[in-house]
MIBASE-391228 format. One record per atom (N, C-alpha, C, CB): atom name; residue number from 1; residue in three letters; x, y, z. Coordinates in steps of 0.05 Angstrom, whole numbers. Glycine has a CB too. Layout:
<atoms>
{atom 'CA',NUM,'Ala',{X,Y,Z}};
...
</atoms>
This chain:
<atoms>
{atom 'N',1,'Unk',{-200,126,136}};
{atom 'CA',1,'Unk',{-192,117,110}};
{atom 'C',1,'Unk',{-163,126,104}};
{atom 'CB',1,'Unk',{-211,126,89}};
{atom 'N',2,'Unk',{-162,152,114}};
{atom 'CA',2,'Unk',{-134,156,113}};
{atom 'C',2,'Unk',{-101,139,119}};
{atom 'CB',2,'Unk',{-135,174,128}};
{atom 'N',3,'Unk',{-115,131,149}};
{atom 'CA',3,'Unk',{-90,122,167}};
{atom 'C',3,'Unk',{-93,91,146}};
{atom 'CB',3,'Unk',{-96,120,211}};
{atom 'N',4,'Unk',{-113,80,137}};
{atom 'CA',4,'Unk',{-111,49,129}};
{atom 'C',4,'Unk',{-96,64,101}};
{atom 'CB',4,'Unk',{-147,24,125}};
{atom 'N',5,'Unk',{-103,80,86}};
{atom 'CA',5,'Unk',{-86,80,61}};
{atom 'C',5,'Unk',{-54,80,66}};
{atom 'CB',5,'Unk',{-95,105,44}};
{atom 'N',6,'Unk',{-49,95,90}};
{atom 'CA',6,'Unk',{-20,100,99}};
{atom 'C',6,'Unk',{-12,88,107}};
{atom 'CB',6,'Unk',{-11,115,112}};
{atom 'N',7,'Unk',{-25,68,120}};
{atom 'CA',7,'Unk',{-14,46,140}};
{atom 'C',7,'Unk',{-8,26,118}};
{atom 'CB',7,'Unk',{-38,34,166}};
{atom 'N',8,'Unk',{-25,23,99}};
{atom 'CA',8,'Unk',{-13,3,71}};
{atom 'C',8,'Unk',{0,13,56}};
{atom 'CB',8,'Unk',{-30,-9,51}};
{atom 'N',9,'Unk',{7,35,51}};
{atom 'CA',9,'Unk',{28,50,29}};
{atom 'C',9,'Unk',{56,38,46}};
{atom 'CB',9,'Unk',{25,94,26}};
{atom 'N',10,'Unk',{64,49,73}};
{atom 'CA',10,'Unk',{80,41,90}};
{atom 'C',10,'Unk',{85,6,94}};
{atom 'CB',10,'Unk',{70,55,112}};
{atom 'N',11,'Unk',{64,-9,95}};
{atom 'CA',11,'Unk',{77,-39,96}};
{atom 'C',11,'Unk',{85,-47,71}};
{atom 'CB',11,'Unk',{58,-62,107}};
{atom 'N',12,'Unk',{73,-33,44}};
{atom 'CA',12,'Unk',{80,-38,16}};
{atom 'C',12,'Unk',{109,-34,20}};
{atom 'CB',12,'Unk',{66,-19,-7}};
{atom 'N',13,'Unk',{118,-13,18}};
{atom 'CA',13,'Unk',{142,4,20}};
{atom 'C',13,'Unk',{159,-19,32}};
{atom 'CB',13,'Unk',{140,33,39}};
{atom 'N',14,'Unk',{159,-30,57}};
{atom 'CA',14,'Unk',{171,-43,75}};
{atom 'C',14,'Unk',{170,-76,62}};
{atom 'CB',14,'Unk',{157,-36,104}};
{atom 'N',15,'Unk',{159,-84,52}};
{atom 'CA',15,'Unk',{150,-105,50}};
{atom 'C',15,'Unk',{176,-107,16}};
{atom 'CB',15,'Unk',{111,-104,51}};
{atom 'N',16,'Unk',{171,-82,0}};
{atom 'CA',16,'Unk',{189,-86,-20}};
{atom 'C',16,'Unk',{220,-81,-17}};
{atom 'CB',16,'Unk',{180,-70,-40}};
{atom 'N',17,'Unk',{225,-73,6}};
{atom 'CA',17,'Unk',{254,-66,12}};
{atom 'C',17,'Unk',{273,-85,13}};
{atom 'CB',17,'Unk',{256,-54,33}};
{atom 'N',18,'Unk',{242,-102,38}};
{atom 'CA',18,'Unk',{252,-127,54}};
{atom 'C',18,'Unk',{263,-142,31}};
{atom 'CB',18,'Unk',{229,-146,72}};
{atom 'N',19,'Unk',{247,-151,3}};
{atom 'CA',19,'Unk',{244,-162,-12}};
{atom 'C',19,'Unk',{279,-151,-24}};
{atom 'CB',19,'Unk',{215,-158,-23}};
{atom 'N',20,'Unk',{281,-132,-31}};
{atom 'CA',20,'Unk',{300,-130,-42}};
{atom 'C',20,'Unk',{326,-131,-29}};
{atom 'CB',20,'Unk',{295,-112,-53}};
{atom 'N',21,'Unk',{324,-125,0}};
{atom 'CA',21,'Unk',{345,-139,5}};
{atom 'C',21,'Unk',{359,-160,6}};
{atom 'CB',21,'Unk',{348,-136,15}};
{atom 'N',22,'Unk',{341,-180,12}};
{atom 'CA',22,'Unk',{339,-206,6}};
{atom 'C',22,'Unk',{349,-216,-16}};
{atom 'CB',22,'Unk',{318,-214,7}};
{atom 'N',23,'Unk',{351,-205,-39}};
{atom 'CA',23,'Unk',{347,-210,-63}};
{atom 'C',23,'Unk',{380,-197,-76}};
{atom 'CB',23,'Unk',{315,-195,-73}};
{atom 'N',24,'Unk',{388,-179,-52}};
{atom 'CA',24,'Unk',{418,-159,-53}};
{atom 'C',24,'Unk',{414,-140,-78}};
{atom 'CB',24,'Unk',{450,-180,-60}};
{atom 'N',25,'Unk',{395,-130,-77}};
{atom 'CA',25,'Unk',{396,-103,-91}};
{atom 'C',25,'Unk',{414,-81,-75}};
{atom 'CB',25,'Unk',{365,-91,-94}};
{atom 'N',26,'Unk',{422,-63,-93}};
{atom 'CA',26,'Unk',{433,-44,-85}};
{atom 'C',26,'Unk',{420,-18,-76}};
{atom 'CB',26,'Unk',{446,-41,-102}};
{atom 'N',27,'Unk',{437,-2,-56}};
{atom 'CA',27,'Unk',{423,28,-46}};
{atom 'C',27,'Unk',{405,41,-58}};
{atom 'CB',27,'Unk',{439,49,-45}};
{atom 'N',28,'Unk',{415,37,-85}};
{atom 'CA',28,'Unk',{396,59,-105}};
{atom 'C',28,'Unk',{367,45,-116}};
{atom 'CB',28,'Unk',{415,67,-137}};
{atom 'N',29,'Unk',{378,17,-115}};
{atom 'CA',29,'Unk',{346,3,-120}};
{atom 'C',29,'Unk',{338,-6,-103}};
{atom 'CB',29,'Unk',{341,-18,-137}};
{atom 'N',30,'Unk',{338,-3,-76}};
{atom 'CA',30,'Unk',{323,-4,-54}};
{atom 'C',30,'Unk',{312,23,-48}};
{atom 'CB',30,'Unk',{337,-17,-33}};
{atom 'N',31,'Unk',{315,42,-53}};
{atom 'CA',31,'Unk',{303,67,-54}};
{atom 'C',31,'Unk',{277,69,-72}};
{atom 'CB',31,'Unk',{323,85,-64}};
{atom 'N',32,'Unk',{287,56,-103}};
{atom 'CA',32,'Unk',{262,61,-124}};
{atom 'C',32,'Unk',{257,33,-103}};
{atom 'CB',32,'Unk',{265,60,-169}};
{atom 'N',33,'Unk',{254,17,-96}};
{atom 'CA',33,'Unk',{228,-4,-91}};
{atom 'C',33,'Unk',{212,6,-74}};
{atom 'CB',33,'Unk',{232,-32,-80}};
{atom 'N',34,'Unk',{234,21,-51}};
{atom 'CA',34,'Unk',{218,37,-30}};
{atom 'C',34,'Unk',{198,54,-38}};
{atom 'CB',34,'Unk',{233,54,-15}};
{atom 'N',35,'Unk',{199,74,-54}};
{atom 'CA',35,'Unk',{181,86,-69}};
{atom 'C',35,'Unk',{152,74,-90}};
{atom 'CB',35,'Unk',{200,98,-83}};
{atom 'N',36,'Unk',{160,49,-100}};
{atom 'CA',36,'Unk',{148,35,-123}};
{atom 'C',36,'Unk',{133,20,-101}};
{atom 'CB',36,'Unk',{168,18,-147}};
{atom 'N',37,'Unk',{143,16,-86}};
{atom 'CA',37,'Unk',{122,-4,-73}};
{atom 'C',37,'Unk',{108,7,-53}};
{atom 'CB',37,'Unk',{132,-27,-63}};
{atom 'N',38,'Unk',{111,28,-39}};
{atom 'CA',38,'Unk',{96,49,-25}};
{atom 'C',38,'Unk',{80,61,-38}};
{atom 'CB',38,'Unk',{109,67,-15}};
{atom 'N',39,'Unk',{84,68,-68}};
{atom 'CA',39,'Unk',{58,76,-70}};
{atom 'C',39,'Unk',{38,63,-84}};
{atom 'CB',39,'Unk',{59,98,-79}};
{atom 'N',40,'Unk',{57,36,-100}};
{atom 'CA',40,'Unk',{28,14,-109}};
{atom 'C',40,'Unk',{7,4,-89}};
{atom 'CB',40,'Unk',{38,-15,-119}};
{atom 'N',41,'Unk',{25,2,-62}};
{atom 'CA',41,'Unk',{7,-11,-45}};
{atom 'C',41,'Unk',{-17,10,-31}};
{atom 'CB',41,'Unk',{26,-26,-23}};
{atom 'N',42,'Unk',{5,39,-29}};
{atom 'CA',42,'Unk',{-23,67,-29}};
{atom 'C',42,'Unk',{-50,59,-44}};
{atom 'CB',42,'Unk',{-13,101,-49}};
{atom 'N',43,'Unk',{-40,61,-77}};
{atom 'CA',43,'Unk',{-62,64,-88}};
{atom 'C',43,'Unk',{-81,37,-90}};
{atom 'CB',43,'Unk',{-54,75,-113}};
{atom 'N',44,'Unk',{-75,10,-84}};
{atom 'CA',44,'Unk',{-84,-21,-82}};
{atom 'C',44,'Unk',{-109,-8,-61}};
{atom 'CB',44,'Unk',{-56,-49,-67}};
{atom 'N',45,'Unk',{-92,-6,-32}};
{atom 'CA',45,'Unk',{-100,7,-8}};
{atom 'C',45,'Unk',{-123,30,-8}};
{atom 'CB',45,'Unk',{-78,19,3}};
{atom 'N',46,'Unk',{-123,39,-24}};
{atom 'CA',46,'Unk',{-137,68,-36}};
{atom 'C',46,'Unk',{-163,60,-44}};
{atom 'CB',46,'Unk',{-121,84,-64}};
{atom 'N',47,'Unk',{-164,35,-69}};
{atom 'CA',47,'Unk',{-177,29,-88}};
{atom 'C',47,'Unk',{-196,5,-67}};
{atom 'CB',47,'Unk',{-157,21,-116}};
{atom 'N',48,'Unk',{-183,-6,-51}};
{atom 'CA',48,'Unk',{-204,-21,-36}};
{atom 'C',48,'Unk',{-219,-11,-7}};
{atom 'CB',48,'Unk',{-191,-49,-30}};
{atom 'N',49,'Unk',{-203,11,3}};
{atom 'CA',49,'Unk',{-219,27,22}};
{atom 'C',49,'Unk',{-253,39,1}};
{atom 'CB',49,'Unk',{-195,56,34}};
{atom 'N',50,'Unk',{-237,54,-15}};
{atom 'CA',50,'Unk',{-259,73,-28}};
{atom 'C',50,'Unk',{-283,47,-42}};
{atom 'CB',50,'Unk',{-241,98,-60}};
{atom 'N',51,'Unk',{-277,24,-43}};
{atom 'CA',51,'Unk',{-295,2,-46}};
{atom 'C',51,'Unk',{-310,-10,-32}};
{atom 'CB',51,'Unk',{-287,-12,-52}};
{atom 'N',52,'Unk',{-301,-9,-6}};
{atom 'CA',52,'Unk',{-309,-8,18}};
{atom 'C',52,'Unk',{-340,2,29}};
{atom 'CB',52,'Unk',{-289,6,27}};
{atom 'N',53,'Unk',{-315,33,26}};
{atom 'CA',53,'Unk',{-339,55,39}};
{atom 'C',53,'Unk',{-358,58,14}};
{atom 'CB',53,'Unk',{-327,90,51}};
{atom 'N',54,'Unk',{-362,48,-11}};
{atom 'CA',54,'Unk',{-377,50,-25}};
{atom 'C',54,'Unk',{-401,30,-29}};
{atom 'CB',54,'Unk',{-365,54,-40}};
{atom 'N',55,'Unk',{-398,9,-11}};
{atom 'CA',55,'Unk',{-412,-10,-8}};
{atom 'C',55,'Unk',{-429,-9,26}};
{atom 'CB',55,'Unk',{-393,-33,-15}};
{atom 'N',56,'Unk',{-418,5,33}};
{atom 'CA',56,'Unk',{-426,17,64}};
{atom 'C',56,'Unk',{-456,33,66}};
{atom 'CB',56,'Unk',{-401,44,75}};
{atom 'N',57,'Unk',{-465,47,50}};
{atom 'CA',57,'Unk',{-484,57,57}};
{atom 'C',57,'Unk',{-514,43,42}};
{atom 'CB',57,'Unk',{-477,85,53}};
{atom 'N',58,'Unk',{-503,23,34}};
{atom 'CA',58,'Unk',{-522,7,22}};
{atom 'C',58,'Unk',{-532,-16,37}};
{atom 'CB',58,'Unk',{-512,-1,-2}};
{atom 'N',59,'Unk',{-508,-30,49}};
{atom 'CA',59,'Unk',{-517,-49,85}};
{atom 'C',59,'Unk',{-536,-23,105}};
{atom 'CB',59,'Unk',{-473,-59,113}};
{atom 'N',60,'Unk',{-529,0,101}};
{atom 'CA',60,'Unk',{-536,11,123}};
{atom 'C',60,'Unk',{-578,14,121}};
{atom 'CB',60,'Unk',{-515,44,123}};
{atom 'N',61,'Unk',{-579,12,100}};
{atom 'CA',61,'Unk',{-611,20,90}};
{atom 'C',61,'Unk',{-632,-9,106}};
{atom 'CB',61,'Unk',{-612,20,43}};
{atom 'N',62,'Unk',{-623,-18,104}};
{atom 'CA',62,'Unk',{-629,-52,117}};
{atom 'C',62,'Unk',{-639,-49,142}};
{atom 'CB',62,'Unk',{-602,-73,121}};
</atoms>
């Protein structure tokens, strides 16, 4: 659960940079997107793992 929360905090991150470059933001606001979007996509990432494994031990009883 770890590496999937990190592994999506990291394509968030990447995914908003891309975005902003594209878009010609500057140094300083490609930094806050880097940040803003690394960790929305952490906690997105976070909130559907832990939904996941919370639905996991209930298939398992079957």
């Amino acid at each position: 659960m770890i590496i999937t929360t990190t592994l999506g905090g990291i394509a968030g991150a990447i995914a908003s940079v891309l975005t902003g470059m594209w878009c010609g933001v500057g140094v300083l606001g490609l930094i806050g997107l880097y940040m803003l979007g690394g960790t929305v996509s952490f906690a997105i990432t976070l909130l559907i793992a832990l939904k996941m494994q919370a639905q996991r031990p209930d298939q398992g009883d079957h």
